[in-house]
Biopython code that builds the backbone (N, CA, C, O; Angstrom):
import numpy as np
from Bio.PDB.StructureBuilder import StructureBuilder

atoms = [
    (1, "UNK", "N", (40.476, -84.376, 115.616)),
    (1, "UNK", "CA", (41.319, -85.196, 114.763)),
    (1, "UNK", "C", (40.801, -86.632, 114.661)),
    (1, "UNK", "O", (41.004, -87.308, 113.653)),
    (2, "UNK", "N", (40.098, -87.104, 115.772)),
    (2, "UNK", "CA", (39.436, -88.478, 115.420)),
    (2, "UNK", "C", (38.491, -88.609, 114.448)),
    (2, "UNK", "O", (38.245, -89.660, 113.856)),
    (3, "UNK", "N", (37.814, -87.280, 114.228)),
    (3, "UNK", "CA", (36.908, -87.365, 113.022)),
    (3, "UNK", "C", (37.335, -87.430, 111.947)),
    (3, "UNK", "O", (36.823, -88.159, 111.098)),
    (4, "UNK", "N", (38.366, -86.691, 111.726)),
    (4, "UNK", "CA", (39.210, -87.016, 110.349)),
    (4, "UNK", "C", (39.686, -88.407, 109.915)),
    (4, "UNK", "O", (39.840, -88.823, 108.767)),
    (5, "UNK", "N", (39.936, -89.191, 111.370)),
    (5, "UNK", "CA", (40.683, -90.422, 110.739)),
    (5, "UNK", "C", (38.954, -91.315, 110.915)),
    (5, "UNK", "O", (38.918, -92.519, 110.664)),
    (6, "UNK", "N", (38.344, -90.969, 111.118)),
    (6, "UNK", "CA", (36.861, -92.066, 111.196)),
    (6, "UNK", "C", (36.076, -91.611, 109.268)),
    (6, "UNK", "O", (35.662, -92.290, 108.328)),
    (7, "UNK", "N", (36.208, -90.441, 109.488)),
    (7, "UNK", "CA", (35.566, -90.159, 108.149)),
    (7, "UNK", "C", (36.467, -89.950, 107.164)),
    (7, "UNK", "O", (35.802, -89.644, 106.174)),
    (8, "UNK", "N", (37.737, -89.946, 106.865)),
    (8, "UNK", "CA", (38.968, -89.487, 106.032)),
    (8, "UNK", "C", (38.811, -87.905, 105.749)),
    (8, "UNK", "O", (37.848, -87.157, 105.581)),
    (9, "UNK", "N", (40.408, -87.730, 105.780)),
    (9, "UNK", "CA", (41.281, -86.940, 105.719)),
    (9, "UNK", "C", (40.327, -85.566, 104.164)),
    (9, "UNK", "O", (40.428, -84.350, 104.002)),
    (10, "UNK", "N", (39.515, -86.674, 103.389)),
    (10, "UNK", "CA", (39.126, -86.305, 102.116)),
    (10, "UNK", "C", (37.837, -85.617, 102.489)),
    (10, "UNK", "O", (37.832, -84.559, 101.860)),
    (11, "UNK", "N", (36.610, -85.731, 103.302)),
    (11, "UNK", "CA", (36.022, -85.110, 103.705)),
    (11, "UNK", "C", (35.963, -83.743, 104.752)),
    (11, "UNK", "O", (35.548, -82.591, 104.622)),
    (12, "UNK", "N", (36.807, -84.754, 106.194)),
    (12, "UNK", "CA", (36.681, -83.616, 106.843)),
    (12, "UNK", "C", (38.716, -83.364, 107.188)),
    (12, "UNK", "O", (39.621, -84.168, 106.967)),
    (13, "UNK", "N", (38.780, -82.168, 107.684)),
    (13, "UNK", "CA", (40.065, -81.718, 107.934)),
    (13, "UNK", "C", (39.593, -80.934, 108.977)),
    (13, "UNK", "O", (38.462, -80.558, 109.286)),
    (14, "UNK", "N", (41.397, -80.660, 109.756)),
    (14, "UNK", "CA", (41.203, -79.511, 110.812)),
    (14, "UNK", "C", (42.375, -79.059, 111.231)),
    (14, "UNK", "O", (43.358, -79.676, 110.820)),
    (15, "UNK", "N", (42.609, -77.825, 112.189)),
    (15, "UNK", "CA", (43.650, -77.375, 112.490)),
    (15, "UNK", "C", (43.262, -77.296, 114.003)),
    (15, "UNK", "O", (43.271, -76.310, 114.740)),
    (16, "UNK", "N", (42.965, -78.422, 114.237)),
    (16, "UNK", "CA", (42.831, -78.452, 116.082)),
    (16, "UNK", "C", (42.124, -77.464, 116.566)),
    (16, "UNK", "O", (42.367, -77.206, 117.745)),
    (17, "UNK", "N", (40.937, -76.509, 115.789)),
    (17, "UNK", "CA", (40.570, -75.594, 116.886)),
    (17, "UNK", "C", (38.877, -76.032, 115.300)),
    (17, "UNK", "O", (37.791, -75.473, 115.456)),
    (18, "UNK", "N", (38.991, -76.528, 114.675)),
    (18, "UNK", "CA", (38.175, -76.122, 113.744)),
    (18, "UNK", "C", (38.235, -77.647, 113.014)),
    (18, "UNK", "O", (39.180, -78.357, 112.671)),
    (19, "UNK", "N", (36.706, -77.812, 112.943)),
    (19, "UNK", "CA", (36.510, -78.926, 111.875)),
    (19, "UNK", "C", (35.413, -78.196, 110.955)),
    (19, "UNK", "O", (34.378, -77.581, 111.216)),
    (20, "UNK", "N", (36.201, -78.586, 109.556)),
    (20, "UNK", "CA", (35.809, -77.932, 108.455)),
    (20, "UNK", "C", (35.570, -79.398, 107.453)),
    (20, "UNK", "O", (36.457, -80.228, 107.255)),
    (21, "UNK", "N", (34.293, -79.467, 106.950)),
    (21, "UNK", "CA", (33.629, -80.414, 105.886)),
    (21, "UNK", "C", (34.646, -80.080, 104.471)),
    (21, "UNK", "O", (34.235, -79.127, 103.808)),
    (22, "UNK", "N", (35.334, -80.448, 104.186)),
    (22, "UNK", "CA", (35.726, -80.449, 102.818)),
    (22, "UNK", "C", (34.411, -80.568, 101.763)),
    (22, "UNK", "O", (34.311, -79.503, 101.155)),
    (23, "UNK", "N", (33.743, -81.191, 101.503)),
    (23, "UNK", "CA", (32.651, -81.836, 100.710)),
    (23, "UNK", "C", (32.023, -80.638, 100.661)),
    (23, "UNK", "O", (31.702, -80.105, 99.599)),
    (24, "UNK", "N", (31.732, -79.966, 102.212)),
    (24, "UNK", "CA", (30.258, -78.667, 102.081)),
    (24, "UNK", "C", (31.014, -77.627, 101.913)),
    (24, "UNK", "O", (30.535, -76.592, 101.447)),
    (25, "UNK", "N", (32.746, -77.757, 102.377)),
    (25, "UNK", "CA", (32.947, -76.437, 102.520)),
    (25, "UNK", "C", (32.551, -75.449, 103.654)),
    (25, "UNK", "O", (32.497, -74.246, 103.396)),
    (26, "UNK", "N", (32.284, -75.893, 104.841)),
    (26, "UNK", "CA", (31.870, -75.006, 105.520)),
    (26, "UNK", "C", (32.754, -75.951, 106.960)),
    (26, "UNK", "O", (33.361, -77.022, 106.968)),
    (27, "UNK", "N", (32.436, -74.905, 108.088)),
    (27, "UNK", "CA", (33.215, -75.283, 109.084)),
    (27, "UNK", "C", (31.628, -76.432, 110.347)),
    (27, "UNK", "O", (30.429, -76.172, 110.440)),
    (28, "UNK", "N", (32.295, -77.383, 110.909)),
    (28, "UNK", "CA", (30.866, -78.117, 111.390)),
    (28, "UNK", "C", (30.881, -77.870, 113.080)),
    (28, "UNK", "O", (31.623, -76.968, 113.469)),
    (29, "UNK", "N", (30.390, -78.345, 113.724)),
    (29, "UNK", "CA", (30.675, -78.330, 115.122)),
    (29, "UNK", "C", (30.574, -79.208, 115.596)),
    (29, "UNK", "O", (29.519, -79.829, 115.722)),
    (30, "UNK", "N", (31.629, -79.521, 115.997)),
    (30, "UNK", "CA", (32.459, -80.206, 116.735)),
    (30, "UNK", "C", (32.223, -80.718, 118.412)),
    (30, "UNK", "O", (32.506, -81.839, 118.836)),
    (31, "UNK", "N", (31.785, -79.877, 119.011)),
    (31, "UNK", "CA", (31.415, -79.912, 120.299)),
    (31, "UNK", "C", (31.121, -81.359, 120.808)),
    (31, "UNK", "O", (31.670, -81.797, 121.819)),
    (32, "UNK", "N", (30.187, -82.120, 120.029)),
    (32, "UNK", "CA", (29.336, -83.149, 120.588)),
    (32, "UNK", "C", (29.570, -84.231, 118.903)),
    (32, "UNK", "O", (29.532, -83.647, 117.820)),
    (33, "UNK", "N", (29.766, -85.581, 118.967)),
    (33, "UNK", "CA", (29.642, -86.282, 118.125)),
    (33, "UNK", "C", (28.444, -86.791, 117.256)),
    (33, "UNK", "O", (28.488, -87.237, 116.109)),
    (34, "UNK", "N", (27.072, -86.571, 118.297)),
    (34, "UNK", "CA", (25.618, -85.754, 117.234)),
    (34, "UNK", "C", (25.797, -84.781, 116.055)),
    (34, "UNK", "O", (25.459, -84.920, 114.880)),
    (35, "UNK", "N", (26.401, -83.784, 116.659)),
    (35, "UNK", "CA", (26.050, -82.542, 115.275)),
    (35, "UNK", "C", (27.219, -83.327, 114.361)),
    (35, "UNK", "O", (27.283, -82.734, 113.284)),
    (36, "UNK", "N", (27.960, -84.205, 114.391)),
    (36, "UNK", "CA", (29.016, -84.692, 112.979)),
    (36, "UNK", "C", (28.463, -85.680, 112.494)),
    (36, "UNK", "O", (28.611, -86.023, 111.321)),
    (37, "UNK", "N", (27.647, -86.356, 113.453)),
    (37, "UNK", "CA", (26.555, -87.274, 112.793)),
    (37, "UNK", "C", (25.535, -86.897, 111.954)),
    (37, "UNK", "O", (25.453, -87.354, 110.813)),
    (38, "UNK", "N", (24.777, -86.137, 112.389)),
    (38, "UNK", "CA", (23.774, -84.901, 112.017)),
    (38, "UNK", "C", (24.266, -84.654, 110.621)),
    (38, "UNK", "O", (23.661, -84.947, 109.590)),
    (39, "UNK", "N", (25.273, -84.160, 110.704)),
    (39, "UNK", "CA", (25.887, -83.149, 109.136)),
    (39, "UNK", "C", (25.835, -83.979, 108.096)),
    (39, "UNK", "O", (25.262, -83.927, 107.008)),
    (40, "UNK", "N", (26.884, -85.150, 108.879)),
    (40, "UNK", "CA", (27.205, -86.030, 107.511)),
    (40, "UNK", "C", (26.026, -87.379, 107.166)),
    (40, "UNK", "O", (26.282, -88.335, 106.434)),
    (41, "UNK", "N", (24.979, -87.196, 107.750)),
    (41, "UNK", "CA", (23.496, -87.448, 107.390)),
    (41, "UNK", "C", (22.500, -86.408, 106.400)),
    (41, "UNK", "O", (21.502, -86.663, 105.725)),
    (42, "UNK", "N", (23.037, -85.496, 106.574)),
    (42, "UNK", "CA", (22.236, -84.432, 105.348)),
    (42, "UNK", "C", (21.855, -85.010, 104.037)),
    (42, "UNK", "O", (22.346, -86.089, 103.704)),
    (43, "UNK", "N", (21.015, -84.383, 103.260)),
    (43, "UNK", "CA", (21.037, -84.592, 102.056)),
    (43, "UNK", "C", (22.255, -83.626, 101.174)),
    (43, "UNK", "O", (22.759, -84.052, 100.135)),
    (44, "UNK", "N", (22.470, -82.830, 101.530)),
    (44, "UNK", "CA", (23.513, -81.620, 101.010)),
    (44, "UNK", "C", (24.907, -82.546, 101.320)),
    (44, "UNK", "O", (25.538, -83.167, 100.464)),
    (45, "UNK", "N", (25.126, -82.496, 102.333)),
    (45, "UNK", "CA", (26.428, -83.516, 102.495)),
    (45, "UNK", "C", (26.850, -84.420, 101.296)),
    (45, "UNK", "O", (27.683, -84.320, 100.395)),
    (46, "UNK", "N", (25.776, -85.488, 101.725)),
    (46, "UNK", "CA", (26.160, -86.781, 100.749)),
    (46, "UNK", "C", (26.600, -86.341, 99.443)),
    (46, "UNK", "O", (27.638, -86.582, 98.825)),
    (47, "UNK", "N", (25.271, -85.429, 99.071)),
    (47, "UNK", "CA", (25.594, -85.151, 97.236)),
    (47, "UNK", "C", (26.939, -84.600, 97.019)),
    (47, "UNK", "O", (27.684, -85.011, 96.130)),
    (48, "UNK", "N", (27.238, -83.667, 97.843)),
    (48, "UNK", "CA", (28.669, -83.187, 98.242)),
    (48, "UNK", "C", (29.922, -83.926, 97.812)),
    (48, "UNK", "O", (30.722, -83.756, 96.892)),
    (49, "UNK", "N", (29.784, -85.067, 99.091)),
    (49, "UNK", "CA", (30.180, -85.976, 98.947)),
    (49, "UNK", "C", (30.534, -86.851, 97.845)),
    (49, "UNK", "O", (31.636, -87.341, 97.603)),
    (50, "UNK", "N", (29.505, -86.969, 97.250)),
    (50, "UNK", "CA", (29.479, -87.803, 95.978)),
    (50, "UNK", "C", (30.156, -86.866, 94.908)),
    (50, "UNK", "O", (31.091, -87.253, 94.207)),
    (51, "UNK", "N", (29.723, -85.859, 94.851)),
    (51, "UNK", "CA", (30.227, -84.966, 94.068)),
    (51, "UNK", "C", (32.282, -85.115, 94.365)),
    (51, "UNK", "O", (33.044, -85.327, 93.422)),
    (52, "UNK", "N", (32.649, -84.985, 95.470)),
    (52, "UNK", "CA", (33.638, -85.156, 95.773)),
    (52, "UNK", "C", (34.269, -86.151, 94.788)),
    (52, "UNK", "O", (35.085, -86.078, 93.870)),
    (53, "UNK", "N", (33.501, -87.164, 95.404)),
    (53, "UNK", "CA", (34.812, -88.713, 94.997)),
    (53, "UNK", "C", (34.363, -88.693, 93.850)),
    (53, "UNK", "O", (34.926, -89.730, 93.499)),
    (54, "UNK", "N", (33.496, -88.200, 92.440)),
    (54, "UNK", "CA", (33.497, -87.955, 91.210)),
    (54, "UNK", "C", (34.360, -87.382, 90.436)),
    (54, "UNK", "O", (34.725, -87.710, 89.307)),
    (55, "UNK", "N", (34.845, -86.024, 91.457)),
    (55, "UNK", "CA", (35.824, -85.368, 91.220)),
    (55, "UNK", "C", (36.941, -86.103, 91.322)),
    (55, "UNK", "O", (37.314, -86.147, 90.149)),
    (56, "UNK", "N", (37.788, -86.763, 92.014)),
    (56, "UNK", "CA", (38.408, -87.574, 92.316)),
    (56, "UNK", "C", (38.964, -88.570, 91.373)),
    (56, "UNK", "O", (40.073, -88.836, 90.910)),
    (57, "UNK", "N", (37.541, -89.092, 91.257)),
    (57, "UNK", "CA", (37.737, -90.974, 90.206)),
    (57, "UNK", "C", (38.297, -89.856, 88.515)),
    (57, "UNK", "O", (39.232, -90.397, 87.924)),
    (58, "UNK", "N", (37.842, -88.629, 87.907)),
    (58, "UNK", "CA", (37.681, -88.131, 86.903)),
    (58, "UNK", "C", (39.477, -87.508, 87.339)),
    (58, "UNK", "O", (40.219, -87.789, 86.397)),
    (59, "UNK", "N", (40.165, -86.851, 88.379)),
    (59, "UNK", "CA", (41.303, -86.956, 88.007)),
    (59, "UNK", "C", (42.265, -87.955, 87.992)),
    (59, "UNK", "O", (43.419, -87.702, 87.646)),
    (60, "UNK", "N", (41.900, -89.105, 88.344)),
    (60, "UNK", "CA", (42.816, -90.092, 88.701)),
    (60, "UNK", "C", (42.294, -90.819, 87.039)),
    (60, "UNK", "O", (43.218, -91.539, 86.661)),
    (61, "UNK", "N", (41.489, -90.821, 86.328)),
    (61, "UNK", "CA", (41.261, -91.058, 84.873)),
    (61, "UNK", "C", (42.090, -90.352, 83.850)),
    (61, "UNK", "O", (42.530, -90.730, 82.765)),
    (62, "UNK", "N", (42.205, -88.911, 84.675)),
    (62, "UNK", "CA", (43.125, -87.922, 83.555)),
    (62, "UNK", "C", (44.254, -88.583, 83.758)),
    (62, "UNK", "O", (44.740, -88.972, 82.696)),
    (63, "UNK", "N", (44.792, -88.832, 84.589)),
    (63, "UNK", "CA", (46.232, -88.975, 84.679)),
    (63, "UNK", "C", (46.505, -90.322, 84.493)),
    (63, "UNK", "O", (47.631, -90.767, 84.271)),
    (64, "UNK", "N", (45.506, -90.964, 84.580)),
    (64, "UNK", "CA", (45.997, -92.472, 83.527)),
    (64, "UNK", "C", (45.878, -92.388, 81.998)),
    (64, "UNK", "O", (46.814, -92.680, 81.252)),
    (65, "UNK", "N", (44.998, -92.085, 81.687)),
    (65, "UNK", "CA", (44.754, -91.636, 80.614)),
    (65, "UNK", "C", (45.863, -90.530, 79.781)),
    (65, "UNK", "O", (46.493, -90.883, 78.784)),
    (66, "UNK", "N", (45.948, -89.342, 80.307)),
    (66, "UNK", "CA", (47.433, -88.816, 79.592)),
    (66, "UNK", "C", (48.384, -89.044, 80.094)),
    (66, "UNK", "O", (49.113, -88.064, 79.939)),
    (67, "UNK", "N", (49.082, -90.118, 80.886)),
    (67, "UNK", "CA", (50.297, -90.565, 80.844)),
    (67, "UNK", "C", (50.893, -90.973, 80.205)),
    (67, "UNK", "O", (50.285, -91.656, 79.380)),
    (68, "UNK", "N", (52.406, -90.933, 80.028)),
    (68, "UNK", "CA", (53.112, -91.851, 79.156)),
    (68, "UNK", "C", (53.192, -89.996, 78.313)),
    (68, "UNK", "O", (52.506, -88.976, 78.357)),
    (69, "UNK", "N", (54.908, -90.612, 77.382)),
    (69, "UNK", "CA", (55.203, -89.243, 76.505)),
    (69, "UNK", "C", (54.750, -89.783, 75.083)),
    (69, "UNK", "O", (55.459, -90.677, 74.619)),
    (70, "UNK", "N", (53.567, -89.323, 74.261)),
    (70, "UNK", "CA", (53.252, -89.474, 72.944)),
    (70, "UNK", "C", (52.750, -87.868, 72.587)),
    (70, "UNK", "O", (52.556, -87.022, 73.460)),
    (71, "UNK", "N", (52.572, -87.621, 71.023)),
    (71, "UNK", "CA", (51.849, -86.987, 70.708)),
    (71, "UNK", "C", (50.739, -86.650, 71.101)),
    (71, "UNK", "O", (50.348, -85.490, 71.234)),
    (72, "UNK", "N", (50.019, -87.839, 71.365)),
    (72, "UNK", "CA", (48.462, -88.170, 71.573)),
    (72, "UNK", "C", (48.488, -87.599, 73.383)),
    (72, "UNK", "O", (47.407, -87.578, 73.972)),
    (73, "UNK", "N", (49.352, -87.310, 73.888)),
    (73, "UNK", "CA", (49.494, -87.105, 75.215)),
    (73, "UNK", "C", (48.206, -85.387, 75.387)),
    (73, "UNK", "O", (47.282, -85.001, 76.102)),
    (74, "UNK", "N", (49.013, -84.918, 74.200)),
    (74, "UNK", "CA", (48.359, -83.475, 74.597)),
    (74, "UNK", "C", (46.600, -83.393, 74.383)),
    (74, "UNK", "O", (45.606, -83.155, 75.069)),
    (75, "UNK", "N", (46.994, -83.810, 72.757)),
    (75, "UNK", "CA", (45.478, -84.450, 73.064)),
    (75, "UNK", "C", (44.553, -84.973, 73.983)),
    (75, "UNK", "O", (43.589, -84.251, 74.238)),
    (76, "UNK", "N", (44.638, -86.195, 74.604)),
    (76, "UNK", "CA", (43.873, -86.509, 75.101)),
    (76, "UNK", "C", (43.965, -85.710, 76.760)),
    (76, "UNK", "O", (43.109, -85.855, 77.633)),
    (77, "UNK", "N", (45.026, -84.999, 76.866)),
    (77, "UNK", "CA", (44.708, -83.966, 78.161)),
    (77, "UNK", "C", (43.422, -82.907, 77.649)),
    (77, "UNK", "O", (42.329, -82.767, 78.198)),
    (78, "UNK", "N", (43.848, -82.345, 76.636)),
    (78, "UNK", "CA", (42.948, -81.089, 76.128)),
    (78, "UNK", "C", (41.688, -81.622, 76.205)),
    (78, "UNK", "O", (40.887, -81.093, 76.975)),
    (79, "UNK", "N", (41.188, -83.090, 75.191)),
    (79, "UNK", "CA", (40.055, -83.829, 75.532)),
    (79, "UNK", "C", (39.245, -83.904, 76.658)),
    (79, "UNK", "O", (38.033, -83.693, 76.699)),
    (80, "UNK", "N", (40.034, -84.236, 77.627)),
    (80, "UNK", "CA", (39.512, -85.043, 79.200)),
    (80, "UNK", "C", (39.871, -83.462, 79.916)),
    (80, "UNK", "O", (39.542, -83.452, 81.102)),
    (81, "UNK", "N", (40.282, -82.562, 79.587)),
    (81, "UNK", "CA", (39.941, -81.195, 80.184)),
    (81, "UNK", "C", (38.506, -80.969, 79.713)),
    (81, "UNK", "O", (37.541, -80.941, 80.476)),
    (82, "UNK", "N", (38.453, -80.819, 78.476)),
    (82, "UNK", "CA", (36.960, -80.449, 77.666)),
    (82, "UNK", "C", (35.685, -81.059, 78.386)),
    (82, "UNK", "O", (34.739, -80.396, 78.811)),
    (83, "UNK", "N", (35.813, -82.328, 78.444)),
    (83, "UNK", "CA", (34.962, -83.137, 79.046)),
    (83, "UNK", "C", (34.323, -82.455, 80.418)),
    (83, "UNK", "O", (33.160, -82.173, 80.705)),
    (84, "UNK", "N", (35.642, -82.300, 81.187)),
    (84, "UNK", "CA", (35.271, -82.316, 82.650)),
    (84, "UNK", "C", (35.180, -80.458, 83.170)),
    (84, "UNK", "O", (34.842, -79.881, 84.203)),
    (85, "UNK", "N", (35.654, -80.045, 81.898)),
    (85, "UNK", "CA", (34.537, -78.419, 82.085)),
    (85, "UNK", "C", (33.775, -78.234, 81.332)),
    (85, "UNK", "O", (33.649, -77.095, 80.883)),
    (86, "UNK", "N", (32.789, -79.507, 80.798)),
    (86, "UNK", "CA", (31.347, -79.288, 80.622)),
    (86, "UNK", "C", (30.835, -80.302, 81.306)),
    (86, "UNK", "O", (30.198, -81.223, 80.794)),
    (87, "UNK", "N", (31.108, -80.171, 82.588)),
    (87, "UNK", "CA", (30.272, -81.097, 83.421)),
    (87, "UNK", "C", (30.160, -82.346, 83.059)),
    (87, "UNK", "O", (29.479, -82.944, 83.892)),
    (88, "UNK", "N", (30.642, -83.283, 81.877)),
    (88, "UNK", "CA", (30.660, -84.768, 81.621)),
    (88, "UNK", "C", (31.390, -85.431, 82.727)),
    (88, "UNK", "O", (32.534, -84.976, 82.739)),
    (89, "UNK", "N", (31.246, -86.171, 83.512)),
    (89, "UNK", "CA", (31.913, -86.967, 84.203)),
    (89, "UNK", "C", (32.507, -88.423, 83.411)),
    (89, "UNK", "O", (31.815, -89.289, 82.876)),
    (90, "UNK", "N", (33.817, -88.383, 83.512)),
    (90, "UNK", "CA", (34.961, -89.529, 82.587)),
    (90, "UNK", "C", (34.914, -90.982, 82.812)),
    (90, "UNK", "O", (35.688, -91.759, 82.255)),
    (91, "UNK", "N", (33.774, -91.420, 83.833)),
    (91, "UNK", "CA", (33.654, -92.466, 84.452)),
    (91, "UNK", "C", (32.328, -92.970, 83.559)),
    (91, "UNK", "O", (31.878, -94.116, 83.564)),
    (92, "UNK", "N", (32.052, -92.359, 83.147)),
    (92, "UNK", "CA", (30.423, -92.916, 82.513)),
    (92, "UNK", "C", (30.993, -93.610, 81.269)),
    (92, "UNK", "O", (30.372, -94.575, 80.826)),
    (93, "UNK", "N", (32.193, -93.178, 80.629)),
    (93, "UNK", "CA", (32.539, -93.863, 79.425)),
    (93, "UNK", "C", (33.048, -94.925, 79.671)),
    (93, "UNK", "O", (32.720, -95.716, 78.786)),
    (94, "UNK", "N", (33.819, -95.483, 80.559)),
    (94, "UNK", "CA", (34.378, -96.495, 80.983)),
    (94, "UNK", "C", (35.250, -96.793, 80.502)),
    (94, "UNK", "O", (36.252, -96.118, 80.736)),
    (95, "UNK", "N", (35.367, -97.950, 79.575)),
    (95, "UNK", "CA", (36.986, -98.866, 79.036)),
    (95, "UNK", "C", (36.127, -97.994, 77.689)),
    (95, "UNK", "O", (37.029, -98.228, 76.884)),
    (96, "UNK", "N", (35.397, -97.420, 77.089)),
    (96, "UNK", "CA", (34.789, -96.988, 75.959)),
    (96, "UNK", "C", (35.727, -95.734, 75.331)),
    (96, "UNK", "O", (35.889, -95.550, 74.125)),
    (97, "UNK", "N", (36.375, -94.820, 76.528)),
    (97, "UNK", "CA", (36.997, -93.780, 76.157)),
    (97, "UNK", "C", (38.439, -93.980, 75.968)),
    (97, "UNK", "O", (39.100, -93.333, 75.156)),
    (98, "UNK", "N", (39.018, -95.101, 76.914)),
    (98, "UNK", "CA", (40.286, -95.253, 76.163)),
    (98, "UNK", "C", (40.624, -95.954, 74.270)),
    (98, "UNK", "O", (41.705, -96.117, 73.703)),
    (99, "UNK", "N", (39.516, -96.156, 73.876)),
    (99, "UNK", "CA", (39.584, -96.880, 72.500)),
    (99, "UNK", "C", (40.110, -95.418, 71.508)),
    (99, "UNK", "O", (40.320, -95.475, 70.296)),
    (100, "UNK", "N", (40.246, -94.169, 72.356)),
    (100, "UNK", "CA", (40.591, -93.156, 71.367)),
    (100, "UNK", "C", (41.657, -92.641, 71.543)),
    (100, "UNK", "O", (42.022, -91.612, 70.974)),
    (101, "UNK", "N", (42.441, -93.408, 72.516)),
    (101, "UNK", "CA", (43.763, -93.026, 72.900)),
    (101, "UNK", "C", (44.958, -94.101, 72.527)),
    (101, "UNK", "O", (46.127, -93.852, 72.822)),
]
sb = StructureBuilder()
sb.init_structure("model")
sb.init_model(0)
sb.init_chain("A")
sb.init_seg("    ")
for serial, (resi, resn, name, xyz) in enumerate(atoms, 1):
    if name == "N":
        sb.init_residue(resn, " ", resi, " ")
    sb.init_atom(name, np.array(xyz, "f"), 0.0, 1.0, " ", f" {name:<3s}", serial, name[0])
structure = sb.get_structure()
């Protein structure tokens, strides 16, 4: 559980018998504070990682973005769905994508 609160809750998790990488998806070992060092030094990790908080920044965009009750609500959900299941990430447009909402 100390690893969770050193690295957040968003990477790694556990149920007291098991530390499991959120990011890799896989379970790590725990035993020794090397192999959690080790892991989250990978190259697989990080991208993981990154991949993670991409995921992240792109729903916390949806939901600013279609908030509020308008017409344009459904729209721009259906939009910023479209986007983000063809792999576009919603962060690259910046203040550029709200000019259509």
């Amino acid at each position: 559980t100390d690893f969770v609160r050193v690295y957040g809750s968003d990477i790694f998790s556990t149920d007291n018998c098991v530390l499991f990488c959120n990011a890799c998806a896989r379970a790590v070992n725990h035993e020794n504070k090397y192999f959690i060092s080790m892991h989250v030094q990978t190259a697989k990790h990080k991208l993981a990682a990154e991949k993670l908080k991409v995921g992240n920044a792109q729903a916390c965009l949806l939901t600013t973005l279609t908030a509020g009750p308008s017409h344009k609500s459904e729209f721009s959900s259906d939009l910023c769905n479209a986007f983000i299941d063809a792999g576009i990430p919603l962060w690259k447009f910046g203040k550029q994508i709200s000019q259509f909402f």
